[in-house]
Backbone bond lengths (Angstrom), bond angles and torsions (degrees), N, CA, C in turn:
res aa  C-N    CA-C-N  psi(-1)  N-CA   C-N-CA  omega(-1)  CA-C   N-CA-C  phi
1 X - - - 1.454 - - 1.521 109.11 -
2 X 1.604 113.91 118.24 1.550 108.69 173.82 1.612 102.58 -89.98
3 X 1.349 99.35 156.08 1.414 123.65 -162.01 1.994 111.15 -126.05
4 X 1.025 101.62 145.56 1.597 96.12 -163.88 1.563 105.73 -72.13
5 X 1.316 134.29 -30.92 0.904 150.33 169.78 1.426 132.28 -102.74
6 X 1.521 132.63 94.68 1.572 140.92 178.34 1.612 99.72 -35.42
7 X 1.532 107.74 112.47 1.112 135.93 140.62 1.806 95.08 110.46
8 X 0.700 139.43 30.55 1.942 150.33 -177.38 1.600 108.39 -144.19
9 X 1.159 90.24 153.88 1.537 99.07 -155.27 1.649 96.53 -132.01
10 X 1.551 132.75 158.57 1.571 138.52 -154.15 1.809 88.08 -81.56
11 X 1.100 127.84 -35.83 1.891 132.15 -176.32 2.005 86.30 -69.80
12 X 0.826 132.75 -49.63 1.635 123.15 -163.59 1.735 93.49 -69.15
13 X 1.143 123.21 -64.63 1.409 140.35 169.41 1.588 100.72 -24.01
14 X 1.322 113.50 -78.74 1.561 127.49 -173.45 1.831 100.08 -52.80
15 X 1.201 130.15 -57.99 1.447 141.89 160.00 1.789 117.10 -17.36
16 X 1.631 94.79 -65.72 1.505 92.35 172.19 1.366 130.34 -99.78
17 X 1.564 106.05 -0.53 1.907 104.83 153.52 1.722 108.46 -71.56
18 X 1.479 111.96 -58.88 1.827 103.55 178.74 1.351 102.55 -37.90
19 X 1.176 134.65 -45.39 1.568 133.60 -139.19 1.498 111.90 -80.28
20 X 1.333 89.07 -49.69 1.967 97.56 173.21 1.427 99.01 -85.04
21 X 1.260 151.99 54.48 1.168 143.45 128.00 1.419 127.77 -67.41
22 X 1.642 93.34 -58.78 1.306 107.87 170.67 1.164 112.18 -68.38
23 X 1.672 139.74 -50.76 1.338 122.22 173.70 1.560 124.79 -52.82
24 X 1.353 112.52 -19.15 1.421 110.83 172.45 1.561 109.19 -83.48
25 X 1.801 136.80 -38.56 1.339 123.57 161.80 1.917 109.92 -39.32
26 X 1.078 108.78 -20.08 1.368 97.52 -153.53 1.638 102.68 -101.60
27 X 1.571 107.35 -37.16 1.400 88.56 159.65 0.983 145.83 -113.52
28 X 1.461 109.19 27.53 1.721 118.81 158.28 1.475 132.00 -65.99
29 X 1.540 95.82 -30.41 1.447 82.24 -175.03 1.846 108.54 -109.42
30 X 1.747 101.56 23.29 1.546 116.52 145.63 1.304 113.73 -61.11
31 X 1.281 136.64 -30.79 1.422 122.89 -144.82 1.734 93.67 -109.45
32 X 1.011 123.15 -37.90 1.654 108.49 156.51 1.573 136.41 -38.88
33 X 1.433 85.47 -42.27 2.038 103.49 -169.18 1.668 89.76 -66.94
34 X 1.864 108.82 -44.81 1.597 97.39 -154.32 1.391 94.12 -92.08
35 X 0.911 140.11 -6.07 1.681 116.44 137.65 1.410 166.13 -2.07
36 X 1.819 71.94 -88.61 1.472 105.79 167.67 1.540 113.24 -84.53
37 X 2.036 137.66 -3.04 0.589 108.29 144.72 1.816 135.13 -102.62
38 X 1.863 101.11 8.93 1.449 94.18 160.14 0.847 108.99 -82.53
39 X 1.525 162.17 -0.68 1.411 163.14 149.84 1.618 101.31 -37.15
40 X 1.104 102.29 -75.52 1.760 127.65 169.86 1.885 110.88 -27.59
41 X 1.216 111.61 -40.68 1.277 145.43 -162.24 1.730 95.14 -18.20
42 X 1.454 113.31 -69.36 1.229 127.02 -149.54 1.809 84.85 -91.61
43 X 0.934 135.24 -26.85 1.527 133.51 170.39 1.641 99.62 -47.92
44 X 0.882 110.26 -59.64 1.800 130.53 -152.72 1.375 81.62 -64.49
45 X 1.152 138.92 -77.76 1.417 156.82 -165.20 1.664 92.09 -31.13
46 X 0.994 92.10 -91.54 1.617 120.49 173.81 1.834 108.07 -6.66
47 X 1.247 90.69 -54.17 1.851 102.52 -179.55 1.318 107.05 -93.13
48 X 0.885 128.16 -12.38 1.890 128.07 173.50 1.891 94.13 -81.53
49 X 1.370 144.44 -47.82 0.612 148.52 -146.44 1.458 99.63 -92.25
50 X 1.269 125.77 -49.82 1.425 133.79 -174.70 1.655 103.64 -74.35
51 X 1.143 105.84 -10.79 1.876 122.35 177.09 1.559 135.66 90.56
52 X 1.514 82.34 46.56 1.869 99.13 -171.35 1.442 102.24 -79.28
53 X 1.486 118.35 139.51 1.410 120.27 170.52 1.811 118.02 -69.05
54 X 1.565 99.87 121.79 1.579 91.65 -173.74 1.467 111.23 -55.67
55 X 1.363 120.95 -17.26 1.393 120.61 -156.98 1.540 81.03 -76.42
56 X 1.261 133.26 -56.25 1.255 132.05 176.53 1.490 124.32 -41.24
57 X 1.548 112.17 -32.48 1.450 106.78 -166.74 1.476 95.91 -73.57
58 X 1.645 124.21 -48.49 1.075 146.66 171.89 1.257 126.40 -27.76
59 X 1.833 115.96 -44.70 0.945 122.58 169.78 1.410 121.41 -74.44
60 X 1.410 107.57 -18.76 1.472 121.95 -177.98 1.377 106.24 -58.43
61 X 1.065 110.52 -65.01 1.454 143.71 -170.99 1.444 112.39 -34.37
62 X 1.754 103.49 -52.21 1.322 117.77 -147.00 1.589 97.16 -88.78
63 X 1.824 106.50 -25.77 1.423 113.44 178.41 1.603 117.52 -70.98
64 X 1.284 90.72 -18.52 1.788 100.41 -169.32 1.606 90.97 -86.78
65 X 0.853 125.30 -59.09 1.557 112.24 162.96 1.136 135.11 19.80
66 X 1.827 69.45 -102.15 1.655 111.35 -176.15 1.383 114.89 -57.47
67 X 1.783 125.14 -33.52 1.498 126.34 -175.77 1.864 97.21 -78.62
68 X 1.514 123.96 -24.89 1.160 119.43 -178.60 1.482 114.40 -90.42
69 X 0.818 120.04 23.12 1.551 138.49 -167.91 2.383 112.33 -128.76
70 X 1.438 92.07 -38.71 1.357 106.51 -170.78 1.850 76.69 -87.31
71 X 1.041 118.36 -62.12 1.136 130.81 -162.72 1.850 103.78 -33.89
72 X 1.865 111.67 -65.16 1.007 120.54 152.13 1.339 135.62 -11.29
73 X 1.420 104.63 -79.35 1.084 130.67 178.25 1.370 112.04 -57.19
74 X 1.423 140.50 -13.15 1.555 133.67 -173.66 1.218 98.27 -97.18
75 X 1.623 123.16 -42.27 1.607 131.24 -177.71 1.598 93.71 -65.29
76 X 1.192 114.96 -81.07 1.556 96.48 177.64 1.281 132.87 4.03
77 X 1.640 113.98 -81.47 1.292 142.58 -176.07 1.818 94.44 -68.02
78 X 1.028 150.07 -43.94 1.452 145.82 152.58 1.604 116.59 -20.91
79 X 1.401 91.70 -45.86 1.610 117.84 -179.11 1.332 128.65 -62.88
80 X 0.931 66.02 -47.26 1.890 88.19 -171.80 1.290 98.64 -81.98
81 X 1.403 124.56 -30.92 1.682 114.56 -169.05 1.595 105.08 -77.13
82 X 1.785 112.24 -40.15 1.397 102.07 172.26 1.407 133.39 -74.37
83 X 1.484 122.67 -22.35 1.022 146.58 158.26 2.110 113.97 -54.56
84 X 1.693 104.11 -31.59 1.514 77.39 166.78 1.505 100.25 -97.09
85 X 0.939 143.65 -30.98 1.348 145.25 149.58 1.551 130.30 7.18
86 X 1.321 102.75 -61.60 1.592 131.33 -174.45 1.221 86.05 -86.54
87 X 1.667 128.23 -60.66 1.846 117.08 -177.39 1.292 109.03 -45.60
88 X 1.312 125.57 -56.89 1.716 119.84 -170.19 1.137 83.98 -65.81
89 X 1.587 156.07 -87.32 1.435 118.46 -154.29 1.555 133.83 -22.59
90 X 1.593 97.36 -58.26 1.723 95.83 -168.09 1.183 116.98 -103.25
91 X 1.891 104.61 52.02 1.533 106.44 166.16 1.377 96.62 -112.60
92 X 1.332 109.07 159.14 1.521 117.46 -174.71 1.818 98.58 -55.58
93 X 1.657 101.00 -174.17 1.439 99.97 177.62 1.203 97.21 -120.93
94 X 1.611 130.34 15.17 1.293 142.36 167.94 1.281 115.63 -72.73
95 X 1.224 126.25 -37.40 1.386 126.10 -129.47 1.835 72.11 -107.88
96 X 1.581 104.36 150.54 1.347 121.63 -172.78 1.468 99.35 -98.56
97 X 1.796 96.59 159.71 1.334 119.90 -151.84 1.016 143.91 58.57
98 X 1.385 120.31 -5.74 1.609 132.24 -169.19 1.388 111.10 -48.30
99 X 1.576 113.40 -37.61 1.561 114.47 -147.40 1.725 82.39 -93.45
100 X 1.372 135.09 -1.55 1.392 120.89 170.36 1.651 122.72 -108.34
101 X 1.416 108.98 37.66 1.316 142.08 -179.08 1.472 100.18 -98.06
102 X 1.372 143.66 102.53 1.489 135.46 177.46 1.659 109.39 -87.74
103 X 1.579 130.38 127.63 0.882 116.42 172.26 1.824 109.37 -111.18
C-alpha cells in the first residue's frame, strides 16, 4: 500500500484526524470564556482592590458559566427537536423506516 507521506501509514492519518476532533470541541468554546474574561479584566481588578474575595470572584465566574452553558444547552436541544421535526416532515413517505424515527 503506497501512502501519501514516506514513512505514515492511512491508520496513523485516520488516528490524528479522530484525535483532534475532540481537542478542537474542547477548545473552541475556550476562546469565548477567555475573552469575555479579559474583557472583565479591569472589573476583576477593580474588586480585588476594593477587597473582593477571589474565592468569590471565582465563584462568580464559574456560576455565570455554568447558567450560560445550561442556558445553551436547553436552546440547543429546543433545536434540534424542531429541526428533526421539520426533517421528518419533508421526507418522502416512500423512503423506509421513517415512521421508526421518534421525534
Amino acid at each position: 500500500m503506497k501512502t501519501r507521506w514516506p514513512g505514515t501509514s492511512a491508520g496513523a492519518h485516520t488516528l490524528l484526524c479522530c484525535g483532534r476532533a475532540p481537542a478542537d470541541c474542547l477548545r473552541k468554546p475556550a476562546g469565548p470564556v477567555l475573552m469575555r474574561f479579559i474583557r472583565r479584566r479591569r472589573e476583576i481588578a477593580v474588586r480585588v482592590a476594593l477587597g473582593a474575595n477571589t474565592a468569590a470572584l471565582l465563584r462568580q465566574a464559574l456560576i455565570e458559566s455554568m447558567i450560560l452553558s445550561i442556558a445553551g444547552g436547553i436552546v440547543g436541544l429546543a433545536l434540534a427537536g424542531i429541526a428533526l421535526r421539520v426533517g421528518l416532515s419533508l421526507l418522502p413517505e416512500t423512503l423506509p423506516r421513517t415512521r421508526e424515527i421518534r421525534s
